[in-house]
C-alpha positions in Angstrom: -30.2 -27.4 17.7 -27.0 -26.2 18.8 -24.7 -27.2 21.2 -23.0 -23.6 21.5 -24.1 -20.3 21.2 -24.5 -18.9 18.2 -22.0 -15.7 18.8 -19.6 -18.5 20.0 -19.6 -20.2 16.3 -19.6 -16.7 15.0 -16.6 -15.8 17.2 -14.8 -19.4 15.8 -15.6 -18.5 12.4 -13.8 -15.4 12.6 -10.6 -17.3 13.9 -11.3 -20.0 11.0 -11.1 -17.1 8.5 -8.1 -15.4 10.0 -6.1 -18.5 9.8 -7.2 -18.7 6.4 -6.3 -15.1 5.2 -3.1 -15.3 7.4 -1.3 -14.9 4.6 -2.9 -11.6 3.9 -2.7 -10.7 7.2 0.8 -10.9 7.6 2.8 -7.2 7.6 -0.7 -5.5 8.4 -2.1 -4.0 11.9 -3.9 -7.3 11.8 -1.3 -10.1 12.1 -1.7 -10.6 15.5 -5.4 -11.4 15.0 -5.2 -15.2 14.5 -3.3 -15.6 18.1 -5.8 -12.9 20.0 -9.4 -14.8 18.4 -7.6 -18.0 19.2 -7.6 -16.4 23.2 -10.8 -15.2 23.0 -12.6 -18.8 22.0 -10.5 -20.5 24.3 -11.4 -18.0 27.2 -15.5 -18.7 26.2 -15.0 -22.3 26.1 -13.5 -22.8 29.8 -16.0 -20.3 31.0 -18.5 -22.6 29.7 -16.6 -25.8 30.9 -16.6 -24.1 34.3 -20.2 -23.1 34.6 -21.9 -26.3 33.1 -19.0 -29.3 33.5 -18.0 -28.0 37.0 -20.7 -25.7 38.2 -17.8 -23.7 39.2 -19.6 -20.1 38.7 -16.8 -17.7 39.9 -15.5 -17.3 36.7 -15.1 -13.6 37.0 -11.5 -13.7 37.3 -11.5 -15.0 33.7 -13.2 -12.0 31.8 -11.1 -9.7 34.0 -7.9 -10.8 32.7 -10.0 -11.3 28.7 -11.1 -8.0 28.3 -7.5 -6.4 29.9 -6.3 -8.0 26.9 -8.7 -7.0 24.2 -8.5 -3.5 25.4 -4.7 -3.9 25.2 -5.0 -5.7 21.8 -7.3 -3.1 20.1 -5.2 -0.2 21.2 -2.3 -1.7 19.6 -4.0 -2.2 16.1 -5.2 1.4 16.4 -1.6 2.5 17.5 -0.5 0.8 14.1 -3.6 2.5 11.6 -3.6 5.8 13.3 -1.5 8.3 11.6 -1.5 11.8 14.1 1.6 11.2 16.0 -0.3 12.9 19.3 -3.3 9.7 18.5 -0.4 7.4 18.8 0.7 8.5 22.0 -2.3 8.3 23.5 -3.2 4.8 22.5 0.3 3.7 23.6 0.2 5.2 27.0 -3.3 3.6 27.3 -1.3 0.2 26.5 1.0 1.4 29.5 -1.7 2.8 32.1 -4.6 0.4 31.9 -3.4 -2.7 32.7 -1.9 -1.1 35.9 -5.5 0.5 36.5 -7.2 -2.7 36.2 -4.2 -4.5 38.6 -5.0 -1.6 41.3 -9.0 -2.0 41.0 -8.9 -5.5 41.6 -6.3 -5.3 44.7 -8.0 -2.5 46.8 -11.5 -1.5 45.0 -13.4 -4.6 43.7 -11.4 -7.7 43.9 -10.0 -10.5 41.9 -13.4 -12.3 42.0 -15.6 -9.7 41.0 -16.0 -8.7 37.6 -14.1 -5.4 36.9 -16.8 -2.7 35.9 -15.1 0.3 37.0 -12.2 -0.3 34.8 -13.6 -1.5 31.5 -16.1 1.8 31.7 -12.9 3.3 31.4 -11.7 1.0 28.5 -15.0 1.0 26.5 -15.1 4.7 26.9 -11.4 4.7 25.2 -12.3 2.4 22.4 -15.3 4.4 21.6 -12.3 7.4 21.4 -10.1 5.3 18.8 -12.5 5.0 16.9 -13.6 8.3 16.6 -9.8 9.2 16.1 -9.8 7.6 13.4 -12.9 8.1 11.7 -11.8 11.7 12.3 -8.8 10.8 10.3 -10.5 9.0 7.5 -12.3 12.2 6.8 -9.9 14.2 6.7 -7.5 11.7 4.6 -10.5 9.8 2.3 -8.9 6.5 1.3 -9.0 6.0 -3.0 -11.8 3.2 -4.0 -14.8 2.5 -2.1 -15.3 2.6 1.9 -16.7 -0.9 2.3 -13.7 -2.5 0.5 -11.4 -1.1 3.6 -10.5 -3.3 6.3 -9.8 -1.1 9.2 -13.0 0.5 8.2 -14.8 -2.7 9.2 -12.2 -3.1 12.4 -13.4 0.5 13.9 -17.2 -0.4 12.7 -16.9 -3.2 14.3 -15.4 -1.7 17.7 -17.4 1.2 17.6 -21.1 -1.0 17.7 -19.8 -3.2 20.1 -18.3 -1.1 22.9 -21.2 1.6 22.4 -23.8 -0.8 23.2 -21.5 -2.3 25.6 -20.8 1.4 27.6 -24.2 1.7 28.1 -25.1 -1.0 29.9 -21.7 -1.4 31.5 -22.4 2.2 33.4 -25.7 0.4 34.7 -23.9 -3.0 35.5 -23.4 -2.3 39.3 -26.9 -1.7 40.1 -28.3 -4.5 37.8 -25.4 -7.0 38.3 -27.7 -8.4 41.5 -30.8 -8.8 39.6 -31.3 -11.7 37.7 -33.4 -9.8 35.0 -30.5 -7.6 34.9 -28.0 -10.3 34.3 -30.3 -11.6 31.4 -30.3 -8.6 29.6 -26.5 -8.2 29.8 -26.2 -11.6 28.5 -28.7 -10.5 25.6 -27.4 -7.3 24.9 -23.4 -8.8 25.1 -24.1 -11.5 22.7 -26.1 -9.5 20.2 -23.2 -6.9 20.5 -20.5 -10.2 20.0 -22.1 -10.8 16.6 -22.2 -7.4 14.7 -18.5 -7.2 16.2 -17.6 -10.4 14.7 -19.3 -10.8 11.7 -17.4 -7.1 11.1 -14.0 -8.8 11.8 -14.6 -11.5 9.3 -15.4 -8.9 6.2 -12.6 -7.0 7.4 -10.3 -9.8 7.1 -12.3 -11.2 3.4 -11.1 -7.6 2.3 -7.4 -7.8 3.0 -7.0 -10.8 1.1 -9.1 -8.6 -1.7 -7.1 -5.7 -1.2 -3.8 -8.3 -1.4 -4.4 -10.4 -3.9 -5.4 -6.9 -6.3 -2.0 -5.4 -5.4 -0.1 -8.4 -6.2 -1.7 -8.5 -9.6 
C-alpha cells in the first residue's frame, strides 16, 4: 500500500511539522531541528536509492557519518536545556571527543565500510546519560503546569525509548550482524524504535507552538 516505510513517513512528518512550527522554534534548543530532520530523510532516502535503484548495498559508510551527527546534534540540544554547569561540560566535551572517536574506529579498528558498533555503543550509552541528567534535573527543579505540555520532556522521552532499545541490541550487533535472522530483527527493532522517537519529536514540537502562542497572549 505504501511505497515507503511507515517510520520513513513518520520521520517526514516530523520535518513537515517542524517547518511548520519554525516560527516557534526559533530562539529555543530546538531551532536547528528543521535543518537536522531534513538530513536525516535525506540520508534514508539515498540509502534506499542505493540498495533498490543501484543495488549498491555498502551503504555503511552512510549511517556512520548519520548517527555521528545525531549524537553530535542531541548533545547540543541537551547542552542548551541542561542547567548544572558540570552537565554542560560533559555534553560539550562529548561534542569534542566523539567525533574524533568515531574518525579513529573507522581508520584502524573497523573501517570506513563497516558499520561503526563500537562507537555508537558508546554514543547510545551517553544519550541514555542526558537523559537521565536531565530527568534528574526536572526533579529536582519541577517545571509550573503539567508535564506532558513540556517539550524537552517529549525530546528526552523520546531519546531515552529510542537509544535504550537501540543499546540493547547494538551490544549484540557484532555477533548477530552475520546472521540474516539477526539483521531482521535489527531492522524490526530499529524501525519500531524510529516511530515512538518520532512521533515524540512531533508532540514536542505541537507543544512549543502551545507553549508560544500562550506566552504571546
Amino acid at each position: 500500500m505504501f511505497p515507503l516505510p511507515i517510520y520513513l513517513y513518520v520521520e517526514l512528518g516530523a520535518f513537515i511539522v517542524s517547518v511548520l512550527t519554525y516560527r516557534s522554534l526559533k530562539g529555543t534548543a530546538f531551532r536547528l531541528f528543521p535543518l537536522f530532520l531534513f538530513f536525516i530523510v535525506m540520508v534514508e532516502l539515498t540509502a534506499r536509492y542505493l540498495v533498490q535503484v543501484l543495488q549498491y548495498h555498502q551503504n555503511a559508510w552512510l549511517y556512520n557519518i548519520s548517527t555521528t551527527l545525531e549524537f553530535v546534534f542531541y548533545a547540543y540540544v541537551f547542552s542548551l536545556t541542561l542547567r548544572d554547569p558540570t552537565f554542560k561540560k560533559m555534553t560539550l566535551r562529548f561534542m569534542a571527543f566523539y567525533p574524533i572517536l568515531v574518525l579513529l574506529n573507522l581508520s584502524f579498528i573497523q573501517g570506513f565500510m563497516q558499520f561503526h558498533s563500537y562507537t555508537i555503543v558508546l554514543g547510545s550509552m551517553f544519550m541514555v546519560i542526558f537523559c537521565c541528567l536531565f530527568f534528574y534535573e526536572l526533579l529536582l527543579n519541577p517545571l509550573e503546569g503539567e508535564l506532558r505540555k513540556v517539550p524537552m520532556f517529549w525530546i528526552g522521552t523520546g531519546i531515552l525509548f529510542f537509544y535504550l532499545g537501540d543499546l540493547s541490541f547494538d551490544l549484540l550487533f557484532n555477533l548477530l550482524k552475520n546472521d540474516a535472522t539477526g539483521r531482521n530483527l535489527f531492522q524490526s527493532i530499529n524501525n519500531n524504535l524510529i516511530l515512538i522517537l518520532y512521533s515524540c519529536f512531533i508532540i514536542a514540537f505541537l507543544c512549543q507552538r502551545s507553549l508560544r502562542k500562550s506566552l504571546s497572549h
